[in-house]
C-alpha positions as CSV (number, residue, x, y, z in Angstrom):
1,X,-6.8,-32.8,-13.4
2,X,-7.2,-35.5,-10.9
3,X,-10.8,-36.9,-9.8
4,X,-12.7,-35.1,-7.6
5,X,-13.4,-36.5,-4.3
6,X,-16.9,-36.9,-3.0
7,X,-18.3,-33.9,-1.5
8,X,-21.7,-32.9,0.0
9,X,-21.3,-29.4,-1.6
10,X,-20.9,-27.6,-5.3
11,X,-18.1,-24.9,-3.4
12,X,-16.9,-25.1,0.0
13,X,-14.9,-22.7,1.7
14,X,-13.4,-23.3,5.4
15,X,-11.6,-20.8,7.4
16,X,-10.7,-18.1,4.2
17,X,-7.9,-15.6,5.6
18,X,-7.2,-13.4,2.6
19,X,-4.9,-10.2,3.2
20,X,-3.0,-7.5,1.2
21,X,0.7,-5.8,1.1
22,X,0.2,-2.6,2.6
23,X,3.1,0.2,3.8
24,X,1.4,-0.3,7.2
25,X,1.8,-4.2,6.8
26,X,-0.5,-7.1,6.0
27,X,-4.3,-5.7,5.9
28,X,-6.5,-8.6,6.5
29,X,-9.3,-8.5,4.2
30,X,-11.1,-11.7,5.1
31,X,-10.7,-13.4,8.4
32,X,-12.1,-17.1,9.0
33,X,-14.6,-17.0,6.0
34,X,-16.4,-20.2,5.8
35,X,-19.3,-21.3,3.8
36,X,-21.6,-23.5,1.4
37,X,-23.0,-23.9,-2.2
38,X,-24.9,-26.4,-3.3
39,X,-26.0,-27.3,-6.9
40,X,-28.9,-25.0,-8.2
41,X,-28.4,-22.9,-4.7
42,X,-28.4,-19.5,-4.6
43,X,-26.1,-17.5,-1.3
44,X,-26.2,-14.0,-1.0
45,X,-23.1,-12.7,0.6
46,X,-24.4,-9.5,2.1
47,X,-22.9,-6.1,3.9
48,X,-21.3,-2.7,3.6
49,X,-18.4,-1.8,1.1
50,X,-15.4,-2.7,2.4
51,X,-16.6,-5.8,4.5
52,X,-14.5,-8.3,2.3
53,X,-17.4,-9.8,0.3
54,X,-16.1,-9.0,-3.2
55,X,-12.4,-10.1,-2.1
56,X,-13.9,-13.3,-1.0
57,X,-15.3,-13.9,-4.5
58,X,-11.8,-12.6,-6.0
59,X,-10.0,-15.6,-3.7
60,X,-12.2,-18.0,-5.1
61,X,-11.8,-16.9,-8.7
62,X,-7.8,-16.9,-8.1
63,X,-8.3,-13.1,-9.6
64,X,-6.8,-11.4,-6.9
65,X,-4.5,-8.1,-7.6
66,X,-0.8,-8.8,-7.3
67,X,-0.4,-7.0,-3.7
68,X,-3.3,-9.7,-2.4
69,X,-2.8,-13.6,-1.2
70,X,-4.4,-16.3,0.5
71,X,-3.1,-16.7,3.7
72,X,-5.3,-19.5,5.2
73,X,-8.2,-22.0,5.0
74,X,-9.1,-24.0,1.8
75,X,-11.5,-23.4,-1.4
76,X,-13.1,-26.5,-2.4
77,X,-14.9,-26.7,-5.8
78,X,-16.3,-30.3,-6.4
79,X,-14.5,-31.9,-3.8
80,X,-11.1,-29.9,-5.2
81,X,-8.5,-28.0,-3.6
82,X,-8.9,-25.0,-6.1
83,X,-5.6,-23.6,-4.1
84,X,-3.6,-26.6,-4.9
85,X,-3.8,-26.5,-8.4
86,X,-1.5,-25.5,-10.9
87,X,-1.9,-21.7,-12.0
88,X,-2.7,-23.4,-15.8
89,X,-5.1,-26.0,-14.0
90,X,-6.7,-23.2,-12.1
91,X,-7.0,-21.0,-15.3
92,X,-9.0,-23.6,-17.0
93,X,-11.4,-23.7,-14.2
94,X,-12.6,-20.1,-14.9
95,X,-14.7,-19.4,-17.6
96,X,-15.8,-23.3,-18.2
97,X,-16.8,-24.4,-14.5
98,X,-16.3,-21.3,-12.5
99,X,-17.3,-18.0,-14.2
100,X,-18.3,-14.3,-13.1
101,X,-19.9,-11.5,-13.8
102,X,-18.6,-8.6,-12.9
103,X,-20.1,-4.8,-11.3
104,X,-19.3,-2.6,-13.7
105,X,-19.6,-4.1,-17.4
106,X,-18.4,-0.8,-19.1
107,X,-14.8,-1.5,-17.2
108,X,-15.1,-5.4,-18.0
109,X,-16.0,-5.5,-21.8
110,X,-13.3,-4.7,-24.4
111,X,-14.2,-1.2,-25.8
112,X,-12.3,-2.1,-29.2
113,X,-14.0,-5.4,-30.0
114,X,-17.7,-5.8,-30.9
115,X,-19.7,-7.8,-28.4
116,X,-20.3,-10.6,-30.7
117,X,-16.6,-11.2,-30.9
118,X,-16.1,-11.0,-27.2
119,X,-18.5,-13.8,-26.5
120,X,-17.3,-15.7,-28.8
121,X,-13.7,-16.0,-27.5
122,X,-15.2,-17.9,-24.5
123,X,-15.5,-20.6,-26.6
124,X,-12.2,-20.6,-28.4
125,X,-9.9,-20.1,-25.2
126,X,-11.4,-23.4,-23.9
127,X,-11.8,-25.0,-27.0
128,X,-15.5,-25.3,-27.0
129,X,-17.2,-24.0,-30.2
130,X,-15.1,-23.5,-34.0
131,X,-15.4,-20.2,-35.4
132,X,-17.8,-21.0,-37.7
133,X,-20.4,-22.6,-34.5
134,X,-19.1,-20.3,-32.2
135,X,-20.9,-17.4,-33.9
136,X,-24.7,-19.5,-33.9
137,X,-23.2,-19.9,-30.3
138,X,-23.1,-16.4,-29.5
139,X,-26.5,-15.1,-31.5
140,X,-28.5,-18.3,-29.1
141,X,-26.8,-16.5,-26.0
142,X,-28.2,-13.8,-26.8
143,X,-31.4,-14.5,-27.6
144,X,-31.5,-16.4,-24.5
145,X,-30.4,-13.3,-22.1
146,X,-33.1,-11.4,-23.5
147,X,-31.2,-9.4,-26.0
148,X,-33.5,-7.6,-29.0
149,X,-32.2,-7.9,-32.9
150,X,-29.0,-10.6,-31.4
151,X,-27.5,-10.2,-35.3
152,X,-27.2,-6.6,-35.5
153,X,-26.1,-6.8,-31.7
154,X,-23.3,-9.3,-32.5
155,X,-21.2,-6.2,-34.5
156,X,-22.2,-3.6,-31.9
157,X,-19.1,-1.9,-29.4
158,X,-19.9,-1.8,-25.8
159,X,-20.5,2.3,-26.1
160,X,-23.3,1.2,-28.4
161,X,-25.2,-0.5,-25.5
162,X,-27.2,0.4,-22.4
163,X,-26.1,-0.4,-19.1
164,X,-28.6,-3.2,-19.0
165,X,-27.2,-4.4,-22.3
166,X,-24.0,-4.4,-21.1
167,X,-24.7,-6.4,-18.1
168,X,-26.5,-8.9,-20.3
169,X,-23.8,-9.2,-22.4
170,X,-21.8,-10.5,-19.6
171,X,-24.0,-12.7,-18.6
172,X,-23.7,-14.5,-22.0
173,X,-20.1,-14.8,-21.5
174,X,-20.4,-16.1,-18.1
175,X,-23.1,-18.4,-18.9
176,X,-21.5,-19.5,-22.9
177,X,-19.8,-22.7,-21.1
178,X,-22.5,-24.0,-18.7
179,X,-20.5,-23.3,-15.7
180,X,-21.2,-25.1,-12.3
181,X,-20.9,-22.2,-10.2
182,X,-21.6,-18.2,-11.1
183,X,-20.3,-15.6,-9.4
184,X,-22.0,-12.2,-9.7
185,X,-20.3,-9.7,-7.7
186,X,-23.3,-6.7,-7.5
187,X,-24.2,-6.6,-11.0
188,X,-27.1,-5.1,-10.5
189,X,-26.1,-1.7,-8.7
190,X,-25.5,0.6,-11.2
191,X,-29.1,-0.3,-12.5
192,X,-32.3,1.2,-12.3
193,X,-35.0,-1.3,-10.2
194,X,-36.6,-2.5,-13.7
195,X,-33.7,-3.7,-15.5
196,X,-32.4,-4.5,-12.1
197,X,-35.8,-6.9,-11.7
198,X,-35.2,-8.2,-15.1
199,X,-31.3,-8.8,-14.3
200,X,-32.6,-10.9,-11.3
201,X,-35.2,-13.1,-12.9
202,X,-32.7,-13.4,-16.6
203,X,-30.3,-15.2,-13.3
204,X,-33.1,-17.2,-12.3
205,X,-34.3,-18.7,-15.7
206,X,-30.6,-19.6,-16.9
207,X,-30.2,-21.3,-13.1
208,X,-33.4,-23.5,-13.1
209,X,-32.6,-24.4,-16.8
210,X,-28.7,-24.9,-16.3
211,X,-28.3,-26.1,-12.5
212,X,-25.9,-23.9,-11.2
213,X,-24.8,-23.0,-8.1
214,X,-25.3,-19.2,-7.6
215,X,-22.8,-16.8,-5.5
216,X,-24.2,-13.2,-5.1
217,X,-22.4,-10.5,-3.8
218,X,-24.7,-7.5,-2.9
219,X,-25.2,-4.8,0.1
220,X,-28.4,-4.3,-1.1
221,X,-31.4,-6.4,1.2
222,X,-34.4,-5.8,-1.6
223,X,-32.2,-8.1,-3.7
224,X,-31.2,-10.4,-1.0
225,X,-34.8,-11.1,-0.8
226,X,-35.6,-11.5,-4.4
227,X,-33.0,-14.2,-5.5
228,X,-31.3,-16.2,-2.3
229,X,-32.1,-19.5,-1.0
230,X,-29.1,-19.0,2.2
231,X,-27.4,-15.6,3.4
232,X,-24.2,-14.9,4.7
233,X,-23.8,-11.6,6.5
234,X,-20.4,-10.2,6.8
235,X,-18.8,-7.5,8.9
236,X,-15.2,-5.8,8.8
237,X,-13.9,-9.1,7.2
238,X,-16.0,-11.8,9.5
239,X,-19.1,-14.2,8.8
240,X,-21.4,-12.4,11.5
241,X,-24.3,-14.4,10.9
242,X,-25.5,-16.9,8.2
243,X,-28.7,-18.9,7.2
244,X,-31.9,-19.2,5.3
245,X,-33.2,-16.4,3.8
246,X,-36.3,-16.6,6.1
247,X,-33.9,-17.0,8.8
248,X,-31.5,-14.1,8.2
249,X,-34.3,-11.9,7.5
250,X,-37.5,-12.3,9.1
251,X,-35.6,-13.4,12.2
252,X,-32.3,-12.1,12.3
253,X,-30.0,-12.6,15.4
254,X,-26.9,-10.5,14.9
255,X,-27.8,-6.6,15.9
256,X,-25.8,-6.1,12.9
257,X,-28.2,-7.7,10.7
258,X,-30.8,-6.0,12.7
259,X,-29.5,-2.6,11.6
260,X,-28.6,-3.6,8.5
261,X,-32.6,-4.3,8.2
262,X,-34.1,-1.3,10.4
263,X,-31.9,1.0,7.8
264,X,-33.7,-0.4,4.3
265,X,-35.9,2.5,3.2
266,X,-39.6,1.7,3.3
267,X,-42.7,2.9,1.0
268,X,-43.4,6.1,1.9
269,X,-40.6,6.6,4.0
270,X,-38.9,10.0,3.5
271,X,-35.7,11.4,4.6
272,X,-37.2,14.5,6.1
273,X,-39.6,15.5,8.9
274,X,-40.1,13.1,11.8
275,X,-40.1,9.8,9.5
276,X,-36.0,9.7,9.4
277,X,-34.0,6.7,7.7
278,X,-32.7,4.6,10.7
279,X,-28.7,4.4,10.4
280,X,-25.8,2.1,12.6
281,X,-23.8,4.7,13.8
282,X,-20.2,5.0,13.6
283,X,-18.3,3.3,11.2
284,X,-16.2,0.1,10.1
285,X,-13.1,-0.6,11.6
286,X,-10.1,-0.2,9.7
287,X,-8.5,-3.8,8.8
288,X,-5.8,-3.0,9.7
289,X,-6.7,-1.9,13.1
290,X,-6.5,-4.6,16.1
291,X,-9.4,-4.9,18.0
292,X,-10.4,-7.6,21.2
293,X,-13.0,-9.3,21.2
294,X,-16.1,-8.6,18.9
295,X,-15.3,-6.4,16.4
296,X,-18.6,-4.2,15.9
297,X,-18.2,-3.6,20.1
298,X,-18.1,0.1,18.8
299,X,-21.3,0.4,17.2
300,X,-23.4,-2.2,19.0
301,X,-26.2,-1.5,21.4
302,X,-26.4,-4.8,23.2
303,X,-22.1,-4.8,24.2
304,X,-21.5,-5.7,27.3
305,X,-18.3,-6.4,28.9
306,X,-17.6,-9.7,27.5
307,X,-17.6,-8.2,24.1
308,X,-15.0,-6.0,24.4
309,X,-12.0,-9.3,25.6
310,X,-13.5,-12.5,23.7
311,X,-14.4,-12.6,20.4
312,X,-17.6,-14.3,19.8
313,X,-18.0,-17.8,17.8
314,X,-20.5,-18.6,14.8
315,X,-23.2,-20.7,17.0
316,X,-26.3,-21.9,16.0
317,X,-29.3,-19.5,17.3
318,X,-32.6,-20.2,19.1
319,X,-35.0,-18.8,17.0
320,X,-34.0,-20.1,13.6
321,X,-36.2,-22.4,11.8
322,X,-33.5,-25.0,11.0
323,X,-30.2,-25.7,12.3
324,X,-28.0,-23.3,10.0
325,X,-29.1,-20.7,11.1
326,X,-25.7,-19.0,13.2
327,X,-24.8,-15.8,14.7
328,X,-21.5,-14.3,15.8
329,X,-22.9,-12.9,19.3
330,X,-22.1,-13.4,22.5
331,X,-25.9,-11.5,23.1
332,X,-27.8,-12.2,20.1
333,X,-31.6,-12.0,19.2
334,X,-33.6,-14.8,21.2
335,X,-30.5,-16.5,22.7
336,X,-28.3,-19.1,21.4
337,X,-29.3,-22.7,21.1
């Protein structure tokens, strides 16, 4: 691999157009995508299913299906054109520098190899640990993501494990090579809040200690809160808004964003009687449908006629607290900047 060249960030994406062979054509998944990760930084990518934030993190892992390609913009990892590389080059990017842990562990984990085993081949595909080490390797992972008894663990299947366990488990694998940057696309929703809380600060620990730059995929807010430094809202395949997490959520500026947080369930908060959930009515537009202008026009409260013929650029807003903090609006909460 040739030398990096300087870069202010740890991953840098500009201008991401990632689509997918349909019989209706080319479905655009992700549109203009653009954003930051520093070293020891943690950015949420936040929205509803189906707004491209897990394809995003696919096109930066190069682990997109077969019927999926990059159409546009560039993925920079350490000043490095990830999409120029050779597929071998690129291959032994992942797992070493660039790793990721996935939603649903059960589906990710071999069901006819013991854990132990499974970890451990992190370290012989890149070369990293002998058998022999590799196996001390694996039982210190363990210990280190929290995991009780780590020798009788070692010989355990997948079935063997809680969900929890599971999740930890690929953790360890993601984590066995020190990787710069960690991509955890919501692996904390099939959960329950306690192992979900101890997920979250497991992430935290193994980041302070290790350094590494943190993507998290998530629709879900209360996490948001608990584990970003930056945010990035997305919408129907679009960066709608982005900025600190103070920013984005104490003072958000997209009326997207604003439903997104009128619609979080509150304590006490019932689903019955007068004290009804808040919801964004209608629904996401189809990718593949062509729309002018701004594409949440249909479901917006503050459209006006400019939204429906010109679509709106990210712009820094007027009522963030530093100067990332951008909205997608033509209208948005305190005004532009």
């Amino acid at each position: 691999m040739t030398a990096s060249a300087p870069s202010a960030s740890l991953l840098e994406i500009d201008g991401l157009v990632t689509s997918f062979r349909t019989p209706r054509g080319r479905l655009r998944a992700v549109d203009g995508v653009s954003l930051r990760v520093e070293r020891g930084q943690t950015v949420c990518i936040a929205g509803e299913s189906g707004c491209g934030k897990s394809v995003t993190a696919l096109s930066v892992m190069g682990l997109l299906p077969d019927v999926a390609r990059v159409d546009a913009g560039a993925i920079r990892f350490n000043g490095i054109d990830v999409l120029a590389l050779p597929p071998r080059q690129r291959r032994g990017l992942r797992g070493r520098a660039l790793a990721m842990v996935f939603q649903e562990p059960m589906t990710a984990l071999n069901p006819v190899q013991s854990v132990g085993r499974q970890v451990a081949e992190v370290f012989a595909i890149h070369g990293t640990a002998g058998r022999a080490e590799a196996r001390e390797k694996v039982l210190a992972l363990l210990r280190q993501v929290k995991i009780p008894d780590p020798e009788r663990r070692y010989d355990e299947y997948p079935h063997q494990m809680s969900g929890g366990m599971k999740q930890r488990v690929m953790i360890a694998m993601a984590l066995a090579n020190r990787p710069e940057l960690l991509i955890a696309d919501e692996p904390t929703t099939a959960l329950d809040v306690t192992i979900q809380a101890q997920v979250l600060h497991l992430l935290r620990e193994r980041q302070r200690e290790l350094g590494t730059g943190i993507v998290f995929v998530t629709h879900d807010l209360a996490v948001v809160a608990e584990i970003a430094d930056r945010v990035v809202v997305m919408y129907a395949g679009r960066v709608v808004e982005q900025g600190s997490v103070l920013d984005v959520l104490e003072r958000p500026a997209h009326p997207y964003t604003i439903g997104l947080l009128a619609a979080r369930p509150r304590a006490g908060q019932t689903c019955h009687g007068g004290d009804r959930l808040a919801v964004i009515p209608g629904t996401v537009p189809s990718p593949l449908e062509r729309i002018a202008g701004c594409r949440y026009q249909a479901r917006c409260p503050r459209m006006q006629e400019r939204c429906r013929v010109d679509v709106p650029a990210l712009a820094r807003v007027a009522n963030g607290a530093d100067d990332g903090h951008a909205a997608a609006c033509h209208f948005p909460e305190g005004g532009l900047a």
